[in-house]
C-alpha positions in Angstrom: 140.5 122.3 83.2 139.7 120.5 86.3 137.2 117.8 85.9 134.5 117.5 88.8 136.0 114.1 90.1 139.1 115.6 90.3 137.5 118.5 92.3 136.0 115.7 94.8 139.0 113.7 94.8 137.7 111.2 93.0 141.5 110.2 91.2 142.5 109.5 94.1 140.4 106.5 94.1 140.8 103.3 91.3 138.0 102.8 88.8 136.8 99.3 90.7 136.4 101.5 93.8 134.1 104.2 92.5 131.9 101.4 90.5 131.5 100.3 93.9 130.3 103.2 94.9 128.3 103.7 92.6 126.6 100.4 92.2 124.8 101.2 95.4 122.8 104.1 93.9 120.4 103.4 91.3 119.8 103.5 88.0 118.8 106.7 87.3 121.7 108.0 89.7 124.2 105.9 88.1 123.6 107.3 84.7 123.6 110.9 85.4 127.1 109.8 87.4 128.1 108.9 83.9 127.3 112.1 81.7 129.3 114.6 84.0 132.3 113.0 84.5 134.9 111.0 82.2 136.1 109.0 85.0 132.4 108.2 86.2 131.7 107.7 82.8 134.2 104.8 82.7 133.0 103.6 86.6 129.4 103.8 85.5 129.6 101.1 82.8 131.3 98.5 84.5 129.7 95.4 85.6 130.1 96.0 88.8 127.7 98.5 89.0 125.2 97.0 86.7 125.4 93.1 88.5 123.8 95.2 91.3 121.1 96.8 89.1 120.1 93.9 88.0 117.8 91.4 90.3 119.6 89.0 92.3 118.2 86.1 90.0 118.5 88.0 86.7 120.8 85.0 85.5 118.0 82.2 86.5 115.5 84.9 85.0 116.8 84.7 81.5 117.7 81.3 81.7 113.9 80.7 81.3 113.7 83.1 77.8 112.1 81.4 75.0 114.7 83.0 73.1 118.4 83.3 73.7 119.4 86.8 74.6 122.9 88.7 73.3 124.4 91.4 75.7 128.1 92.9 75.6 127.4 94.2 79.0 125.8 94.2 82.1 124.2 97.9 81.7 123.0 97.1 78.3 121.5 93.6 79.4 119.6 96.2 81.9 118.7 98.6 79.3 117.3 95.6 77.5 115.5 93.9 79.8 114.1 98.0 80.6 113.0 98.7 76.9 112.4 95.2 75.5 110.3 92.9 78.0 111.4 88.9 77.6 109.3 85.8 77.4 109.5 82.9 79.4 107.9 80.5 81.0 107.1 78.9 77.7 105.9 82.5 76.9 103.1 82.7 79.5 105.2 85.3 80.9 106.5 88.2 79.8 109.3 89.8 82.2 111.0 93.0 82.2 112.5 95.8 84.4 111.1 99.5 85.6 114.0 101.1 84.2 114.3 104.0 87.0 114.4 101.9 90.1 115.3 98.1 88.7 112.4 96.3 90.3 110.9 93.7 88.6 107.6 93.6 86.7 105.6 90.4 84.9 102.7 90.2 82.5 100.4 87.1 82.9 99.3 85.8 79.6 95.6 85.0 79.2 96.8 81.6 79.2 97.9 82.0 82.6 95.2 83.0 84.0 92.0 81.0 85.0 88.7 82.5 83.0 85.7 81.3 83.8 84.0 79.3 80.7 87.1 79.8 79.2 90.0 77.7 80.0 87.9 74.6 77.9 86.7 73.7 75.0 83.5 76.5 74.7 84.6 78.9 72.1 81.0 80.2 72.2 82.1 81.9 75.2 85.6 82.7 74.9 87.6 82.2 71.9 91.3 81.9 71.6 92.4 83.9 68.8 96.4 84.9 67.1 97.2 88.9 67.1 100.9 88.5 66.3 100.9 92.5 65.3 99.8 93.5 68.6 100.5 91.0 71.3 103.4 89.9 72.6 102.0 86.5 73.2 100.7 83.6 70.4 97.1 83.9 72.0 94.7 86.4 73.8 91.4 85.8 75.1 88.2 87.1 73.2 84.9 87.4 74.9 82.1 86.2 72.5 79.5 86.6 75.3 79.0 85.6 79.2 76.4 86.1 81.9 79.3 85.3 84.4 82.1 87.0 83.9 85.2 86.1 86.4 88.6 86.3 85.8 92.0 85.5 88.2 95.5 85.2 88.3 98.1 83.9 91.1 101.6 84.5 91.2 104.6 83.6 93.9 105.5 87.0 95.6 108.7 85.6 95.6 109.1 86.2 92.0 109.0 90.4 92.9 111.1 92.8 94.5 110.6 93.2 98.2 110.1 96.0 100.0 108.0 97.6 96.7 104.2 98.8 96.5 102.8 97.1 93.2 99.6 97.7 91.5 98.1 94.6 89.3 96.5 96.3 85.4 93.9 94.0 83.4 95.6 94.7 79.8 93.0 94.6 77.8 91.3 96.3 74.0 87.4 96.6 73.8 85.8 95.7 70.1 83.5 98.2 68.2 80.6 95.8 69.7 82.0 95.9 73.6 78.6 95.6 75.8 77.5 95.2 79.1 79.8 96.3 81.8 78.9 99.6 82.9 75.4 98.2 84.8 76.8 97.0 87.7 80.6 97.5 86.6 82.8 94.5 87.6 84.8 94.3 90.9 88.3 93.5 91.3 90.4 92.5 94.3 94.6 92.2 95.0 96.1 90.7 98.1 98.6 88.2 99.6 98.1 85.4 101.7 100.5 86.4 103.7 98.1 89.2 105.0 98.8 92.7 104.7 94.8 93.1 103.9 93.2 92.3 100.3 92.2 96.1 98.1 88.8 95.8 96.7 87.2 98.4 94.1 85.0 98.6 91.3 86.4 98.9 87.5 85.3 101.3 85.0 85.8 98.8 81.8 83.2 100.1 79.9 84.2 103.6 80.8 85.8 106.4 78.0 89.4 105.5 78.3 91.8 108.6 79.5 94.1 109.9 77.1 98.0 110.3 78.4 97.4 113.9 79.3 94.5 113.2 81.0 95.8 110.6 83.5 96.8 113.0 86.2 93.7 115.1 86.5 91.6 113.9 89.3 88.0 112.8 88.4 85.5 113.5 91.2 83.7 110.9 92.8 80.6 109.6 92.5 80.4 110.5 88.5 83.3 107.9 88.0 84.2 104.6 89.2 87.5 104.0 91.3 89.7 103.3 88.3 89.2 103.4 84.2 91.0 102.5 81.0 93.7 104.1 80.2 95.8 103.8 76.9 99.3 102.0 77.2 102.0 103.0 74.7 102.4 99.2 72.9 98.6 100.1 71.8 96.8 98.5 74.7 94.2 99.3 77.6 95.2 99.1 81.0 93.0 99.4 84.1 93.8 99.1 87.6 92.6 96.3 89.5 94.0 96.9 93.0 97.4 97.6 94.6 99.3 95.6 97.5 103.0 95.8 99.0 105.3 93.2 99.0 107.3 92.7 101.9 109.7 90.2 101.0 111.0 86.9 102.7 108.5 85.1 102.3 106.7 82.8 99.7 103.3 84.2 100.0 100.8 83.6 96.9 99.6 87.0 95.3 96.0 86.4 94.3 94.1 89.2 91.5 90.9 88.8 90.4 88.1 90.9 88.3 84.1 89.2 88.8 80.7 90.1 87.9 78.3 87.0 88.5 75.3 88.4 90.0 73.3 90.6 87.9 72.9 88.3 84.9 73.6 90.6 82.0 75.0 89.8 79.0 79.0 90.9 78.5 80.7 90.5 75.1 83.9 92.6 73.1 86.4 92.4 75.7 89.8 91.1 74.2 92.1 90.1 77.2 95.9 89.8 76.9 97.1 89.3 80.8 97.4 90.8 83.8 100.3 93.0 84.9 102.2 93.5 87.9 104.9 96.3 88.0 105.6 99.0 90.8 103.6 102.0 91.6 104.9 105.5 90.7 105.5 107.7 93.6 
């Protein structure tokens, strides 16, 4: 039987060439390459394909890993860095890869964010509390109660993959007791300083949170706010905060940040683990 390289003239060609080739595809293409040919399969799991896949600083990346990582290969250092997100930063980070395109995504701890009333020592507002069974980090943030509630995060743009849209998620779970966030709902903004414009809109936390199979259905406006909880697969909340495109080249400074500080009602049950930044689908 004539395989379909053979067909396409592919034997003509030495296995370094077609990694080659393929290491300019992506991810996604490089592994259906693999699954209908032998000879692509071979091609496909070489480390020339996958040193492309990977970000051009993966190596300085994982140098910065709170714990040290073991990979036979290339592909499945990708795989792992796709399915298993990394800490570092002295695990104020956590890092990891969107597995279809390769770009990179980051979750700011709670730590690494600034929280008004509760980056000192006032546990009555915020309390630092140890949920080793759900968070990837030692320590989330728990609102006890605030009247102000403001929360932000910064981050070196340099530290994402140019040319990409991103969206920034408040990861987040809400306690039996959650209160006061529906009357005004918070705000959030994303932008640069680079420019490109800063995306405002209001957040839904206190609304019903949408259910996987609900998450494409379009909610009419003005019953609903621009964005609401959703459920995350590690067990989590996510809500949209805002949505910005990177350009690339230079070391702007992304700034995100979620406020309510003017109606002067009480806000408790919130339990924050960080903000994340990862590509938008589509």
């Amino acid at each position: 039987m004539v395989s379909l390289s053979q067909r396409n003239g592919f034997p003509e060609l030495p296995e370094e060439c077609i990694a080659n080739i393929l290491s300019w595809t992506t991810p996604k293409e490089a592994g259906r390459a693999g699954a209908v040919d032998p000879l692509f399969r071979a091609a496909a799991e070489s480390d020339t394909v996958w040193n492309r896949m990977l970000p051009s600083d993966w190596q300085a990346i994982i140098a910065q890993s709170v714990t040290p990582l073991n990979f036979p290969s290339l592909k499945h250092l990708f795989l792992s860095l796709s399915d298993n997100p990394i800490l570092i930063d002295g695990a104020t980070k956590s890092f990891f890869l969107e597995k279809l395109s390769g770009k990179k995504c980051y979750l700011l701890s709670a730590r690494e964010l600034s929280i008004t009333w509760g980056n000192g020592d006032t546990p009555q507002y915020w309390n630092w509390i140890s949920l080793p069974e759900e968070s990837r980090f030692p320590e989330v943030a728990e609102l006890r109660f605030v009247w102000w509630f403001n929360i932000s995060g910064r981050m070196s743009t340099s530290m994402l993959s140019p040319k990409t849209n991103y969206a920034a998620y408040l990861v987040f779970k809400r306690t039996d007791r959650a209160y006061g966030f529906d009357d005004p709902p918070p705000r959030a903004s994303v932008g640069t300083t680079g420019g490109g414009g800063v995306h405002q809109q209001t957040v839904g936390l206190g609304l019903p949170v949408m259910e996987p199979n609900q998450q494409h259905q379009i909610v009419p406006p003005p019953q609903q706010h621009a964005s609401r909880p959703k459920q995350r697969e590690d067990g989590w909340l996510e809500i949209e905060l805002g949505h910005f495109f990177n350009e690339g080249g230079e070391d702007d400074e992304l700034q995100i940040r979620l406020w309510e500080l003017e109606a002067g009602t009480m806000k408790t049950g919130l339990i924050v683990e960080g903000i994340e930044i990862r590509p938008t689908k589509g």
